[in-house]
N, C-alpha and C positions, 0 to 999 in steps of 0.2 A: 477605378472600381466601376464595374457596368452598373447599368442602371436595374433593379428587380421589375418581377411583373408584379402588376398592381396588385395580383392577389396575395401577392408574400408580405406587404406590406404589415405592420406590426401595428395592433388597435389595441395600445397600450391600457386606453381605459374602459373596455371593453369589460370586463370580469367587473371589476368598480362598480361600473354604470350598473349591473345588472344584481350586486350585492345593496347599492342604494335601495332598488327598486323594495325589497324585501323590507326596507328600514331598520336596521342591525346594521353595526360597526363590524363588518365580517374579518379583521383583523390583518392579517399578509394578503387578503385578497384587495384592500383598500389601501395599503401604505405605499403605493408608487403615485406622486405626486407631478404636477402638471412639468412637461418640461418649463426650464428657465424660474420655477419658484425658488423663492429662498430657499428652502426646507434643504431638496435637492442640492441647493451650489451650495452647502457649505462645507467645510474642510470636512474630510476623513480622518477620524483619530483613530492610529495604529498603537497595538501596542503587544507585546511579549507574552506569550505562552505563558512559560515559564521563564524564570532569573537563572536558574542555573547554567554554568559555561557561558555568561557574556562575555565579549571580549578576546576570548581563547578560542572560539569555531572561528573560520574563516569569512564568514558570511551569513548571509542567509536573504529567501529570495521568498514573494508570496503575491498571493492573486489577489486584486479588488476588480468588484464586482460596478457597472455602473446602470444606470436606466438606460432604456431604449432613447436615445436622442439626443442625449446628455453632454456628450463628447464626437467631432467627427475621428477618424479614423486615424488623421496624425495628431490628436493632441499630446502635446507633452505635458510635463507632470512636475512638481517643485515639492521637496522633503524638507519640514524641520523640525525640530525638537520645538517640545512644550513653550521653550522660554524662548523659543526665534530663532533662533542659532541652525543655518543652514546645513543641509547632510545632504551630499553626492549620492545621485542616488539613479541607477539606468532603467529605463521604464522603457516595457515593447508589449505590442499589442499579444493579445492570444486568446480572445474572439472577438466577433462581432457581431451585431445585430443582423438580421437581412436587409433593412434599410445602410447598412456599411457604418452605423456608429459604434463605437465603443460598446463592446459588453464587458468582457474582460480585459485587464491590463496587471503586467507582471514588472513586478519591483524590485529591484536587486538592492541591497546595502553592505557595505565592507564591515569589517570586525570592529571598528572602533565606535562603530553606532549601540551605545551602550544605555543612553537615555530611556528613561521608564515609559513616554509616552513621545509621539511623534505626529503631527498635520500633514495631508497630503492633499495637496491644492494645484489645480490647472497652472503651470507657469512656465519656466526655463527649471533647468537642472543645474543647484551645483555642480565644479567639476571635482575630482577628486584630484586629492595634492600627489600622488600616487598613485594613474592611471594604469591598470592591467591591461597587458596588449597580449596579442597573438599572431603570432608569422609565423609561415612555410617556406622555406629555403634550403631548399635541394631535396633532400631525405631526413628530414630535419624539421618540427614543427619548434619555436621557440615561446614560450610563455613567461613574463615578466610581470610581477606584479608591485612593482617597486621595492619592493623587500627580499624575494628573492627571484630564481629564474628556475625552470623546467625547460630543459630538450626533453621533446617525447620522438618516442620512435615510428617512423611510417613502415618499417621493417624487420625483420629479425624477432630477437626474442623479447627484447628488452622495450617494457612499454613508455614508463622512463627510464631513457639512459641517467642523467643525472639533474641533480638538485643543488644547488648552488644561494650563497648568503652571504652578496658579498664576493667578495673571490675565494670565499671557502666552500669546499664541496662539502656539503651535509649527507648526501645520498646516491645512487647511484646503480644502474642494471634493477631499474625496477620490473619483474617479470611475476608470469603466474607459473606455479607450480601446482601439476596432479599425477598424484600417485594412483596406480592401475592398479588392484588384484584382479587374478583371471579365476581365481578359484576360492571355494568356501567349503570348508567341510567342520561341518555344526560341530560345536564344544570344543575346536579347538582351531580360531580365525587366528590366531597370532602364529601362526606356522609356516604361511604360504611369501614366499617372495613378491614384492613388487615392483612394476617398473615405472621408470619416472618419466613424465612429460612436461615439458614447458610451454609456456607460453607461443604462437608464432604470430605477428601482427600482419595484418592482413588489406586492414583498410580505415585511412586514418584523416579525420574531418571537423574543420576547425568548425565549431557550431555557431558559438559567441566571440566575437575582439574586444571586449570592454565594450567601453573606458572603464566600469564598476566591475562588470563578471566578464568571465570568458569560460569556454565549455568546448572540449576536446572531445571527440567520439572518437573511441577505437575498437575495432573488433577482428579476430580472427578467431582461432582454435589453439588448443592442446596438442603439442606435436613429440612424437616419437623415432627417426627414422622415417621411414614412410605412410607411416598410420598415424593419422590427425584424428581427434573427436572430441568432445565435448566445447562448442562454440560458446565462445565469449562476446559481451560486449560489454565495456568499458569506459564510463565517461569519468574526466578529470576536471572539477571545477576549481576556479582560481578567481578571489576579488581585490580591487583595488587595494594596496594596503596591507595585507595578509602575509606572515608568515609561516602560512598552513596550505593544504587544499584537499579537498575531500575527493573520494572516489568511491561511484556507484559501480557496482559492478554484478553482471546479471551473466551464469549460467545456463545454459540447455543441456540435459542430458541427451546425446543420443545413442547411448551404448544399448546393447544386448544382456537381457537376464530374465532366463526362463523355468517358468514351475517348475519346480521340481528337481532341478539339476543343479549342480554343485559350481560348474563353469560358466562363466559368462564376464562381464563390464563393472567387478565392482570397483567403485572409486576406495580408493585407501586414505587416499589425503587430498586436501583441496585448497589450495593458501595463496599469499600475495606476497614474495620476497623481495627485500632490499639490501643490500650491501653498504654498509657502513662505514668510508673510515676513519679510523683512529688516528691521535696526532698525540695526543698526551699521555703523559707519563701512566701507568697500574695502576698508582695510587690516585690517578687524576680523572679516574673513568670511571664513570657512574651508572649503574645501574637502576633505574625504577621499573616499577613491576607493579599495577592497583592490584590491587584485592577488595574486599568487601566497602561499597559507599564510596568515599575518598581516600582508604588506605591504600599506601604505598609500600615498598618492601623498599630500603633506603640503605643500599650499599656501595662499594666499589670494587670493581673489581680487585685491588692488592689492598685489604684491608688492614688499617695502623688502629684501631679501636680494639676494644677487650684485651688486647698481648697483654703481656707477662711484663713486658717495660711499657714504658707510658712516654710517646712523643710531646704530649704537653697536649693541656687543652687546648687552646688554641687553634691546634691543629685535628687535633678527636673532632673539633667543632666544627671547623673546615670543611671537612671529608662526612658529617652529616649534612650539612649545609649543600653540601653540590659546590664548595667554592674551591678557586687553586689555591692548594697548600703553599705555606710558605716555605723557602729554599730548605731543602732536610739538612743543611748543614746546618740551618738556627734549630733541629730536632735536640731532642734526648740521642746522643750518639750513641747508646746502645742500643737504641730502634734504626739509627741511618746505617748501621755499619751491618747490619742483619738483615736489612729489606730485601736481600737475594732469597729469605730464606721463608717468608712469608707466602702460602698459595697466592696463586693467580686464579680467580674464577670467570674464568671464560666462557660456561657455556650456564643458559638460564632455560627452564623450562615450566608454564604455569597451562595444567591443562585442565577443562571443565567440561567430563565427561557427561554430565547429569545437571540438572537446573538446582541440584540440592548441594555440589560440594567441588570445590577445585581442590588440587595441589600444586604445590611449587615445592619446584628442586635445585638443584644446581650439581655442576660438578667443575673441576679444573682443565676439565678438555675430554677429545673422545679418548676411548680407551682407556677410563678410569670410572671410579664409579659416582652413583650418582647421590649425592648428602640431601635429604627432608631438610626443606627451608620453611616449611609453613602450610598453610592451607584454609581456607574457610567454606561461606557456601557460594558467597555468589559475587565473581571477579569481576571488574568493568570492566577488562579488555582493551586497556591501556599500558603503554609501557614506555623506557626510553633508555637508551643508550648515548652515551656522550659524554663529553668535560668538557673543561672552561672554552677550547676553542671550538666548540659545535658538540649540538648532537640530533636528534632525531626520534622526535616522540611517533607515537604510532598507537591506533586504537580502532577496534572491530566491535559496531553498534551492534547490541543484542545481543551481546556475548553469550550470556548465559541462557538467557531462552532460546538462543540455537543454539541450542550444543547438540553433538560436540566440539568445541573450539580449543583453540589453545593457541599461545605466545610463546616461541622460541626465540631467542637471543644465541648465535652460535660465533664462538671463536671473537669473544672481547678482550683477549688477550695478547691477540695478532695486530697486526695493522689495519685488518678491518672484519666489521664485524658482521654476522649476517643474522638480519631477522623476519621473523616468517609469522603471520599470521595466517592462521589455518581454519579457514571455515570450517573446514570438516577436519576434525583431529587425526593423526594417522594413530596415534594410541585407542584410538575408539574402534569398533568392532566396523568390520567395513560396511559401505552404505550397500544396503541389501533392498533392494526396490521386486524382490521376486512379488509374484501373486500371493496371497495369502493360501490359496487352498487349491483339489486337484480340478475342480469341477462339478463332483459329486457325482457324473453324469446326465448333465445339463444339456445333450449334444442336437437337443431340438426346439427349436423355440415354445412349445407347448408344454415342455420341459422346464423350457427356462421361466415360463409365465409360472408356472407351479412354486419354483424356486422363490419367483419376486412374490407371490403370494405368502410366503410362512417367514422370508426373513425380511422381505422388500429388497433385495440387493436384485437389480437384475444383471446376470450375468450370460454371460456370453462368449467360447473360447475365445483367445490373442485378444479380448479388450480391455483385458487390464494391466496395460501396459504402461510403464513410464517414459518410452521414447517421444520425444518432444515437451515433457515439462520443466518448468524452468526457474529459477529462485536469484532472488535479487539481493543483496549484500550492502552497508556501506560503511567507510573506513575513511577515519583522518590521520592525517598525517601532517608533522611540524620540522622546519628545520630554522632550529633552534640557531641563537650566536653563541650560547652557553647554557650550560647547566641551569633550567630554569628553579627560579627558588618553589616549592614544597607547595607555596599556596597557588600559584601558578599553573603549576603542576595539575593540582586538584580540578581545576578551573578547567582544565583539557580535559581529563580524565570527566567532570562530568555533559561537558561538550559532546564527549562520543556516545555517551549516554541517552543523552538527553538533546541535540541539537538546538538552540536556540529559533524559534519560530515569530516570527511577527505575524500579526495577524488582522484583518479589519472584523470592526464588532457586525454582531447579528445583527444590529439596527441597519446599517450599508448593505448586508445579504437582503434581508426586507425589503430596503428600500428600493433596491434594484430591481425585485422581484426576476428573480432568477429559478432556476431548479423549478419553477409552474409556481411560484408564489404561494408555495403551501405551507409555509411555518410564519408562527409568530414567537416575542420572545415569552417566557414561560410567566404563565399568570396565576396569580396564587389570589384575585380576588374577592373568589368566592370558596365556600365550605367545598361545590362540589370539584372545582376546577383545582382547589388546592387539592382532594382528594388522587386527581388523573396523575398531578403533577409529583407528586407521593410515589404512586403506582410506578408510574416512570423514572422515578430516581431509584427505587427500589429493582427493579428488573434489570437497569446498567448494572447495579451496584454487587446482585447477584451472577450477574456474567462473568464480572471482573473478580471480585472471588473464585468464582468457579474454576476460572483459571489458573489459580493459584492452588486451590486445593488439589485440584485432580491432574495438576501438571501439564496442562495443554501446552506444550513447548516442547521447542526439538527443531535442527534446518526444516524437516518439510513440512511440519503441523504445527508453528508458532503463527499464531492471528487467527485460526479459526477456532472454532466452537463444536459443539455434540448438535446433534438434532431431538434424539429424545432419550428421556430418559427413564430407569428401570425402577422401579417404586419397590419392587420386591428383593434386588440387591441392593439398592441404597446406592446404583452406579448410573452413568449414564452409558447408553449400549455401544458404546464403544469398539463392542466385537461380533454387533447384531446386524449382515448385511446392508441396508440402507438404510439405517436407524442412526449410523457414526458420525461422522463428520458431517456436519452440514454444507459444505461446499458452496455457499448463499442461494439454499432454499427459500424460497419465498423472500427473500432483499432483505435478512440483516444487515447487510452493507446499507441496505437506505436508513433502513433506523436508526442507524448510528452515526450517519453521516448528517440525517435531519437532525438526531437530535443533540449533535454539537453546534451546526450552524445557527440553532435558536437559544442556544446558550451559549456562547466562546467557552464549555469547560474545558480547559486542557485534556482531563484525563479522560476527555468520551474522543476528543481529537485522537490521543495517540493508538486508542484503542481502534478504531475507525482507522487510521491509517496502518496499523500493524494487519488488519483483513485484508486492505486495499492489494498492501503488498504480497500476501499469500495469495488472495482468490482471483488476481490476475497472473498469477508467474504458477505458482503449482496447480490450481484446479482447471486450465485450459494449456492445450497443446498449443504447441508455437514452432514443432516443424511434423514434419510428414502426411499424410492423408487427411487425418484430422486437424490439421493446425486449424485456427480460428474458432475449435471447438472445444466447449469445454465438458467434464464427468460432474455425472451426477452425485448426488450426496451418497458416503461407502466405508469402508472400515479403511479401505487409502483413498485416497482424493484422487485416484488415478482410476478404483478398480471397477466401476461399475459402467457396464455397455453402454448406457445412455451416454452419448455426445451431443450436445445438445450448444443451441444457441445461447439459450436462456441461463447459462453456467458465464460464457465469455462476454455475457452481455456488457458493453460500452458502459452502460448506463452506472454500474458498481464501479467505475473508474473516473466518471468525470468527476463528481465532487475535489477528490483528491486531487486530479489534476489543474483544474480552473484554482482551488485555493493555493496552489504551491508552484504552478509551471512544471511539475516535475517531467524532465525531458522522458524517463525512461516509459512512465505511465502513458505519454503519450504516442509514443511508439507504440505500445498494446492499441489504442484505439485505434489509432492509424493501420494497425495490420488490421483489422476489425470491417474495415472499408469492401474488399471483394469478400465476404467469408458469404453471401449469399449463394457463391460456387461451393461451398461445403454440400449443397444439398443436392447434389449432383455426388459426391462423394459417399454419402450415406445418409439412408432416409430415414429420419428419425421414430416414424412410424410404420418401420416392418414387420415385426412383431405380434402386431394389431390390424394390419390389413387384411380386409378380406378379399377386396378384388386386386389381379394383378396388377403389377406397376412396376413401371421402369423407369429412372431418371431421365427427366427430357430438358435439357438446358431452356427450353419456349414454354414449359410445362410442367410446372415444378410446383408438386402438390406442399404448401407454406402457409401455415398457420396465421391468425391476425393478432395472437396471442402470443405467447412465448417464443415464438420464430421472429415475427417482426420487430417487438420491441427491442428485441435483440440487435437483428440488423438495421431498423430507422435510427438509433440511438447512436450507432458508428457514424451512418451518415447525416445526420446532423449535428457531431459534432466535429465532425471535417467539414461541414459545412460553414459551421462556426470558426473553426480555427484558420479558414483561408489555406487549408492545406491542398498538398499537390491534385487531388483529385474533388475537389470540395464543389465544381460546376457540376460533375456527373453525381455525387453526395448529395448534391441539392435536385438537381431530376428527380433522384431516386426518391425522396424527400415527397417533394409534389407529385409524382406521378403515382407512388402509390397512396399515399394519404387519397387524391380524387378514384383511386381505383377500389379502392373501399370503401369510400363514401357510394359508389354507384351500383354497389351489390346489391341486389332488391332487397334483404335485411340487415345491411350495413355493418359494422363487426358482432352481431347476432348470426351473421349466413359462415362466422368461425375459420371457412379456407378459403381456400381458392389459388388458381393456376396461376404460376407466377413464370414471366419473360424474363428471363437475366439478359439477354441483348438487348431489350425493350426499358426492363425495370419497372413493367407496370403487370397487375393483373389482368386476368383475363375476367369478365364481367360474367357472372353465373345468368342461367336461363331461366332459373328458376329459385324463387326461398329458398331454404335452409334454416335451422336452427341447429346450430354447432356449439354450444355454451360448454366452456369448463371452469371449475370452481381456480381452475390456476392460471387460467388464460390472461388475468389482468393483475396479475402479484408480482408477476416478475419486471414490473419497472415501467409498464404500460401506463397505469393512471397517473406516474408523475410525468412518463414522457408525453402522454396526451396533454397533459396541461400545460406543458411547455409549448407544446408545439400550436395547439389552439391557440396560444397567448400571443405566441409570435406569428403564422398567417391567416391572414383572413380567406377560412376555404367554409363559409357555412353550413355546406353541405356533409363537410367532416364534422366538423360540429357538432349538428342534429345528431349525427350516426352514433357517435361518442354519446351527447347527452344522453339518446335514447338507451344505449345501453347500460348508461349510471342507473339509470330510472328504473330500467326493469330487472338487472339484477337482483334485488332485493326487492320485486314486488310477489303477488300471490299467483299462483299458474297459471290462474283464468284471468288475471291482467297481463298476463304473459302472454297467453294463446289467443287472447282478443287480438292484441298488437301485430302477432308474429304468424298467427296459425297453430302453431303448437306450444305447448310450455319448453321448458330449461329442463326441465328432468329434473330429477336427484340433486339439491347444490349444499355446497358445504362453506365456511370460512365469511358467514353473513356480517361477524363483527370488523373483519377486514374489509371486505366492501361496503361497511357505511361510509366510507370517505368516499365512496362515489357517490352515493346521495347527498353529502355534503356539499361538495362540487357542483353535481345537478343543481343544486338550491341557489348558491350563489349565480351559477350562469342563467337560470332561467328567473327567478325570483319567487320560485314556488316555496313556502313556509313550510307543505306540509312534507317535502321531500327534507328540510330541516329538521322535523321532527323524525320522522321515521329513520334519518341517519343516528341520533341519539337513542330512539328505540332499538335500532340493532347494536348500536353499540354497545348498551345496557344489557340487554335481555335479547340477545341470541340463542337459536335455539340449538347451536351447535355446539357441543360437548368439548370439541376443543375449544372454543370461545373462553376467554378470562369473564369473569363474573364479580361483579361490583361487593357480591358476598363471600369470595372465596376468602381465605385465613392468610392475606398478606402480612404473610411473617416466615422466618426462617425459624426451621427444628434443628439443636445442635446433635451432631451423633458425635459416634467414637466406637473405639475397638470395645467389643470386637462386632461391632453391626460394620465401620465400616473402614478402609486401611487406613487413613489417617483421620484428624479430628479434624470438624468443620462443621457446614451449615447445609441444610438439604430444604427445598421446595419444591417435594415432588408433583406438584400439581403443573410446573413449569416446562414448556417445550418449546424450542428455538422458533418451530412455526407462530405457534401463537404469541410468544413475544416478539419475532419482527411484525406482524402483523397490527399485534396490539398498540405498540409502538407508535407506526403510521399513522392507523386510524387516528389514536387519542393526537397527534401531533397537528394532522390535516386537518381535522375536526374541529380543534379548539380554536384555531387561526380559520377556518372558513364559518364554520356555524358556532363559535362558543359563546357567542350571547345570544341563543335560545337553545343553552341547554335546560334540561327539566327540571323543574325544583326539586 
């Protein structure tokens, strides 16, 4: 590791020293303690999400967070359970300080780590008794995880060829399957022919060899003949131990579908098939099927239960049990002598077209019809086929919030069988990504300003497109020795559910002072602090309803949220230009990711990462012109012209990646690294300009607000993670930080020219005063305090402070400073966290106070108010489609906003808030 320049060095108690000065306990701004104190060296206690599916996932992997100093860069790591008892456990770095210590380190554990609480202490690593490996030999990748083996394919169609347990094959030609329609004609999509595409591998890379995890990357495309499209990438995880292994799998759309027209790229079906085979007898092959919770549908295919003669209990019992029947010659012989005459049910079908109801069917094979086996509302998306000598469970996480999905089971009555999970159901109406509407006649940008003026949607012909967006999936899979028993079963089934997550407490995120040290854990000390913390349990607790009530679910709209909402339909606008989806306006993604890290709640975790995975895969392009950029908030998360930085910002992704390692998240960030060349692609302010302008790669007119945070946020966290480009990440890093600082009014002068060969600004001649109320919402004031925390650059510093300061001061302290005032500003209770900050860095009291005065008594209309009627109004039919709770005073802006502040606020200034 080279050595830094002195200025990057990290002045860990720098923020501390400066909260001292003030005399207040400034809470996460104070908790990182001196290297080498006790406090610091003692174990880290991990522990579980949730209890549900231990045992039955294959693993599971998660970040801890350390101090600056703490650890050098190969420390190894020692796991154990509460009572001592050693757990193999593989630990690799995945960032680093700039000084080269430890910031983050990722932890793998096998399935059998079942213990409620676990210690992780600097040491050696158990080994595990059942090391997972990983070789390449020939066209042939092999994976072994003691339990069983995977060949994966570097070729062809098949991504695994087979699954193996033992010298029994469980699985086998594992490929993807998608179905094409080329045509749609409204009221009647069940009409048109489709063609089918498989899978073709393309390029296939061992990531991880154990000795705990290992991690396969595969990627090609959907192939037809000579027409390839919709790009895949595909990773296979595998841990010591395990008789399971999950798979992430993430598509790109890039087909063709346009306004207006009937022809085009619709997907029909979109699934993961495996081929099954059978060894045992009809009556010895089992079917499961979840349905609602942990139910199962518990059959076999030649069923000896209900008939007219009775093989004996025993045996009834057997064949519900999942076990091998005893010889039919110990039967009732007038059940053994009739078994020819008994159906065979070979083929299974559970599909969940709607987040409100599945069905399940069956039939005796094709070309017969299909018998109603059941149905409820909402299936886990679990299943299994097998008997006593193997079988092969299978389950697709989010079943039902993306739908439409479905489980097909085909040809259980053969020798083998085939099952298909289908992201996208082909019984569902095909995926229709056209534009909502013709244009209206939009065809000039003064046009188009009029248009964003009456619905906000700004629109623009060909940009509401879905080429390049992309959705990420994941799916486990078991290959069983038998028929697992019922509770077992269950234990998978809520595995795919629910993944089993480890995790380290918020006291560790604190202590580390990570994310810019702006949360503490939740303080109910006081009447008013118990009040915020109220407020803030009530606004999660309302999202997460919300969700529920108004059905926010579906492949391309499960994780996000509305933007605002209609007080006069009792709806949120959902079909009001760029009123719809919010897309992470203003960083709900931070809100919910700070305000799990200061509480470990599970349910703010899964929520936060169900956005993570939406507002990185659907709301930003990932191949063509735009790639690296993401759409503004719209009635699709595709449809509105704004591409913008401040959508695909790094920043809404690291959380979730530093707490989980998640490989796929970090490929987002990683492509995030040149997306500065986007602004050479399209200027985000053309629209609005009044003097000419053409993209000039030496002069590239870029914002200090929404454009940069955007792109510093990529590059420091390749900077962090020692990735491929993470020397030029780190330039980028320093050179514009000091290229901002040197603006004669520092991120007050709002633009300036920017060098993509250089990577630094070009220094203005003159002031400026460029202030927008959005310029520091999108991820700015917690990436400044990261970034303060870790180099010492002063003069960015000042720049920064001064601008906390003078956001929320009065014009004529504004145009003293600057020359002119800020204009017009709005969102004053979101920016008291930068007066909080100011207070701690500087030790001014009275910037403490007036961050709690704007917090309280903002004079902006969308600001939340200490007096508003925090409480929920129940409706119903017929005010509104179904029954539930309404707080129309609530809009997604102001609750991520509010969110922050109260979070940032209470951990930097909460003991001097007002009586």
């Amino acid at each position: 590791m080279s050595r830094m320049p002195r200025r990057t060095l990290l002045k860990a108690a720098a923020a501390a020293g400066a909260a001292a000065q003030l005399g207040w306990t400034a809470g996460a701004a104070t908790a990182t303690a001196a290297p080498g104190t006790p406090e610091t060296a003692e174990p880290v206690t991990l522990t579980w999400l949730e209890s549900g599916g231990l045992g039955a996932a294959p693993g599971t992997t998660l970040g801890v967070p350390w101090p600056q100093g703490r650890h050098p860069g190969d420390q190894t790591f020692a796991l154990a359970t509460e009572d001592g008892e050693d757990v193999p456990v593989q630990t690799w770095p995945i960032g680093y300080w700039p000084d080269g210590s430890l910031k983050w380190t990722a932890h793998a554990v096998g399935p059998e780590v079942t213990a409620e609480k676990f210690t992780l202490t600097p040491g050696a690593a158990a080994a595990p008794a059942n090391k997972v490996t990983a070789v390449r030999k020939g066209g042939t990748v092999t994976v072994s995880t003691g339990v069983i083996t995977a060949k994966l394919g570097t070729g062809g169609s098949a991504l695994v060829r087979t699954v193996t347990r033992g010298s029994t094959e469980i699985a086998r030609d594992g490929r993807l399957v998608l179905l094409r329609q080329d045509e749609i004609e409204d009221g009647d999509q069940g009409a048109w022919k489709h063609e089918r595409f498989e899978s073709v591998v393309e390029e296939t890379v061992i990531e991880q060899d154990g000795p705990v995890r290992a991690v396969v990357r595969i990627d090609g495309r959907h192939r037809k003949g000579s027409r390839s499209w919709m790009p895949f990438s595909v990773r296979l995880y595998f841990y010591a131990g395990a008789d399971s292994f999950r798979m992430v799998h993430t598509v790109t759309y890039d087909g063709t579908q346009e306004p207006g027209k009937a022809s085009g790229d619709f997907v029909r079906g979109l699934g993961v098939r495996f081929t099954v085979p059978l060894r045992d007898a009809a009556y010895d092959r089992h079917i499961r099927i979840g349905g609602d919770g942990t139910g199962l549908l518990r059959e076999a295919v030649k069923g000896i239960t209900g008939l007219r003669r009775d093989p004996g209990a025993a045996v009834r019992e057997a064949q519900f049990a999942g076990k091998r029947l005893p010889d039919p010659a110990t039967w009732d012989q007038r059940v053994t002598t009739r078994l020819r005459y008994i159906p065979e049910w070979g083929d299974y079908t559970l599909s969940q077209l709607s987040a409100d109801g599945f069905t399940l069917r069956k039939r005796t094979g094709k070309g017969h019809g299909w018998i109603g086996a059941g149905g409820g509302r909402r299936a886990s998306g679990f299943g299994y086929v097998g008997g006593p000598s193997g079988g092969f469970s299978f389950g697709l996480r989010d079943f039902w919030e993306k739908h439409p999905a479905q489980l097909d089971i085909r040809g259980a009555h053969t020798d083998e069988a085939e099952v298909t999970l289908w992201l996208w159901s082909p019984e569902a109406q095909p995926m229709d990504l056209r534009f909502y509407h013709d244009g209206m006649g939009q065809d000039t940008y003064p046009e188009q300003v009029e248009g964003l003026n009456i619905t906000y949607e700004d629109y623009e012909p060909g940009f509401g497109t879905p080429y390049g967006i992309a959705r990420t999936s994941e799916l486990l899979f078991w290959a069983n020795g038998a028929t697992p028993a019922p509770e077992t079963l269950a234990r998978q089934a809520e595995a795919v559910r629910t993944p089993p997550q480890l995790a380290a407490p918020p006291r560790q995120l604190i202590k580390a002072r990570v994310f810019g040290g702006l949360f503490s854990e939740p303080d109910r000390s006081t009447a008013a602090k118990s009040r915020i913390e109220d407020h803030l349990d009530f606004l999660f607790t309302y999202y997460k309803d919300q969700v529920e009530m108004r059905r926010w679910y579906g492949f391309w709209d499960y994780g996000d949220i509305m933007h605002t909402y209609d007080p006069t339909r009792h709806q949120w606008c959902y079909d009001v230009g760029g009123y719809a989806w919010d897309n992470s306006e203003l960083s709900p993604d931070l809100w919910l990711w700070y305000a799990y890290m200061r509480s470990g709640r599970a349910d703010i975790y899964r929520f936060a990462e169900a956005m993570t995975r939406h507002t990185g895969e659907v709301d930003v392009y990932h191949l063509g012109t735009w790639a690296g950029l993401g759409t503004r908030h719209g009635v699709q998360h595709y449809a509105d012209s704004a591409k913008q930085q401040r959508i695909a910002n790094t920043t809404y992704r690291r959380m979730f990646y530093f707490l989980t390692a998640d490989e796929r998240v970090g490929d987002l960030m990683r492509a995030n690294v040149d997306s500065d060349e986007t602004f050479l692609a399209l200027d985000p302010l053309r629209k609005i300009r009044t003097e000419p302008y053409t993209p000039d790669r030496n002069a590239l007119s870029i914002g200090f607000g929404t454009d940069w945070s955007g792109l510093v946020s990529a590059w420091l966290t390749e900077w962090e993670r020692r990735g491929p480009q993470w020397e030029k990440a780190r330039d980028r890093v320093l050179s514009t930080m000091e290229t901002i600082a040197a603006q004669p009014n520092g991120f007050v002068q709002g633009t300036a020219l920017y060098d993509l060969d250089t990577g630094r600004f070009a220094v203005a001649g003159k002031p400026e005063v460029g202030v927008s109320h959005l310029s520091a919402m999108f991820g700015l004031v917690e990436l400044n305090a990261e970034l303060i925390d870790m180099i010492d650059m002063p003069a960015f510093k000042a720049a920064w402070i001064d601008y906390c300061r003078y956001y929320n001061a009065t014009k004529a302290e504004q145009a003293a400073r600057y020359g002119s005032h800020f204009g017009t500003l709005l969102l004053f209770q979101g920016h008291s966290r930068q007066d909080a900050y100011a207070a701690v860095q500087t030790g001014d009291v009275t910037l403490a106070t007036r961050a709690w005065k704007q917090f309280y008594g903002s004079a902006d209309a969308w600001d939340y108010k200490e007096g508003t009627d925090w409480s929920i109004k129940e409706i119903d039919g017929p005010t509104a489609l179904v029954q539930g709770g309404e707080a129309a005073w609530v809009s997604t802006n102001s609750t991520a906003l509010y969110g922050l502040a109260a979070i940032q606020n209470l951990a930097l200034v909460g003991d001097r808030m007002p009586s």
